[in-house]
N, C-alpha and C positions, 0 to 999 in steps of 0.2 A: 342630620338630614342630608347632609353633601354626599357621607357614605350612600345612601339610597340611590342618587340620583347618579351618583360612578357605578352602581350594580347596572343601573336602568340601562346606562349608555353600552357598558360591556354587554348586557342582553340582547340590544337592540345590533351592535357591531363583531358581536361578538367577539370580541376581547377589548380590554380597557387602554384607548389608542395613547400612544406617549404624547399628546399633546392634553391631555385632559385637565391639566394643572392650569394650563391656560384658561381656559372653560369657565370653570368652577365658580373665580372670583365674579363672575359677571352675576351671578346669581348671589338674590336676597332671601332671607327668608323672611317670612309672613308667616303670622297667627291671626284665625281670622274663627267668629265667633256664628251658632248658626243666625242666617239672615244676613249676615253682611252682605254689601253688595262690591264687587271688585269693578263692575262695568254697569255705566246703566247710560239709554238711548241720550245720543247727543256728545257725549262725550271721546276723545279718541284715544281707541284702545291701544296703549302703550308697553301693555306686557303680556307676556306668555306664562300662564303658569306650570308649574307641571307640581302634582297632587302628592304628595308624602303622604299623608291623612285625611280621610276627610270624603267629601263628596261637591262636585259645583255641579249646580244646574243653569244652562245658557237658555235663555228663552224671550219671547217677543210679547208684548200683549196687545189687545184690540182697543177697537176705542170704549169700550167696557170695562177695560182691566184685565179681561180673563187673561188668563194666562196661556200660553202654548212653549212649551219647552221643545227643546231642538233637539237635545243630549244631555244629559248627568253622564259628567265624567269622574271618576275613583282613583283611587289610591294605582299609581307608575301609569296614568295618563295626565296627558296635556291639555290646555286648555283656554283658547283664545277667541274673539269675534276674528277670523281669519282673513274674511274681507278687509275689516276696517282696520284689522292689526297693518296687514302687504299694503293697505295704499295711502293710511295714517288720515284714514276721514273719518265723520265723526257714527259711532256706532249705533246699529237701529235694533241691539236686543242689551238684554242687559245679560252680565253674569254676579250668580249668585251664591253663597255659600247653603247648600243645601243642611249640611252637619258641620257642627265645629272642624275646623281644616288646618293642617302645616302644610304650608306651598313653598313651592321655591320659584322667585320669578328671575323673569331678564328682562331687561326695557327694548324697546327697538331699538337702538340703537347702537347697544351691546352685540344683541341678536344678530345685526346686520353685520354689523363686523368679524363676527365668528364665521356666520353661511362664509364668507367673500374670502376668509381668511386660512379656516379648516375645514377643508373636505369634508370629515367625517362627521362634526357637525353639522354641514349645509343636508349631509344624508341623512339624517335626524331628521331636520326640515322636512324635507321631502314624505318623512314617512308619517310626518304628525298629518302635512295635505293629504297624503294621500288615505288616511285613514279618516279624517273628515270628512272629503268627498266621499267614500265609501260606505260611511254609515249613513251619511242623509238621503244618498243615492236609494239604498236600501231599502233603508225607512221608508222613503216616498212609495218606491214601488212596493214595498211588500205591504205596508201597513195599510193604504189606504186603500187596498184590493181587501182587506178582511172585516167583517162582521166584527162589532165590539168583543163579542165571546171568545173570536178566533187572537184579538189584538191581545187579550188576558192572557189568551194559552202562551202565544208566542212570546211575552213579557215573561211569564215562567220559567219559559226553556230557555228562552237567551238569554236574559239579564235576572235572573234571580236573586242576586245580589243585593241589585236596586231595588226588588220588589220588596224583598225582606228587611233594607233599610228604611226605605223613605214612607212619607204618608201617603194616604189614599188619594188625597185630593191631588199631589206632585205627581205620583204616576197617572193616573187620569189627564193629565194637563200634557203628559209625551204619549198618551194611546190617543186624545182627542174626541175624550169621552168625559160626565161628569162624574165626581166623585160618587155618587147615587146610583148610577148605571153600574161604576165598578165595584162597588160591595156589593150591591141587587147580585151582581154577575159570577163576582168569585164564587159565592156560597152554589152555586150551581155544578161547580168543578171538583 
């Protein structure tokens, strides 16, 4: 799994920095089964994972339970409550193992001493933020400007992946529709 994650950083840095040896050992690996839960509300989010296998879905519920998912992140992405991870209070969504998963984590405090330590790690950092704010950014404005039908098409075209792994009711809970809406819906496409 370590190979994976020295491909991921040479992708990301493009080339594999002579300090990566350092890196490495801070990270554990995790096998984790589907359903588990890595984070759940209340608790402070202490790790970062980044995905070797698998699928985690990050998401909040109402005072009903339902669900509303934030993100399903996959296989060479990251994956943390971001707020609660940067100011170590306690977290208000959980994170979930969507499919059976091999993760590789780091605690904060590992993590902190890498950003502070090696540059090219803390640019890591940076791009896992900035890729987080980017997608919920997104999300916000583009999803909730479209019609259920239009939120299916765009689930197709952009994340296909997700759509073809996960169940109906887990995509439904990131379009902010119900499971019933989205079969009713697909069959129409």
């Amino acid at each position: 799994m370590i190979e994976i994650l020295k491909q991921h950083i040479t992708n990301r840095l493009g080339k594999l920095p002579d300090n990566v040896d350092l890196v490495v050992p801070h990270f554990e690996e995790v096998i984790a089964k589907r359903g588990d839960f890595l984070l759940q509300p209340g608790e402070v989010c202490k790790y970062v994972y980044f995905i070797v296998e698998g699928c985690l879905q990050v998401f909040v519920t109402d005072k009903n339970g339902n669900e509303s998912t934030r993100e399903f992140y996959i296989e060479d992405q990251w994956a943390t409550d971001i707020f609660g991870f940067q100011n170590q209070l306690p977290a208000t969504e959980f994170i979930r193992c969507a499919e059976p998963s091999k993760l590789l984590r780091i605690h904060f405090e590992s993590f902190q001493q890498l950003t502070n330590a090696i540059p090219q790690f803390s640019a890591i950092y940076k791009q896992i933020l900035e890729v987080s704010y980017n997608n919920t950014v997104y999300r916000v404005n583009t999803l909730t400007s479209m019609d259920a039908l239009d939120r299916i098409k765009w689930m197709m075209e952009n994340k296909p992946k997700i759509m073809a792994r996960l169940s109906s009711k887990l995509i439904a809970s990131y379009l902010g529709i119900s499971a019933e809406t989205l079969t009713r819906l697909k069959s129409k496409i």
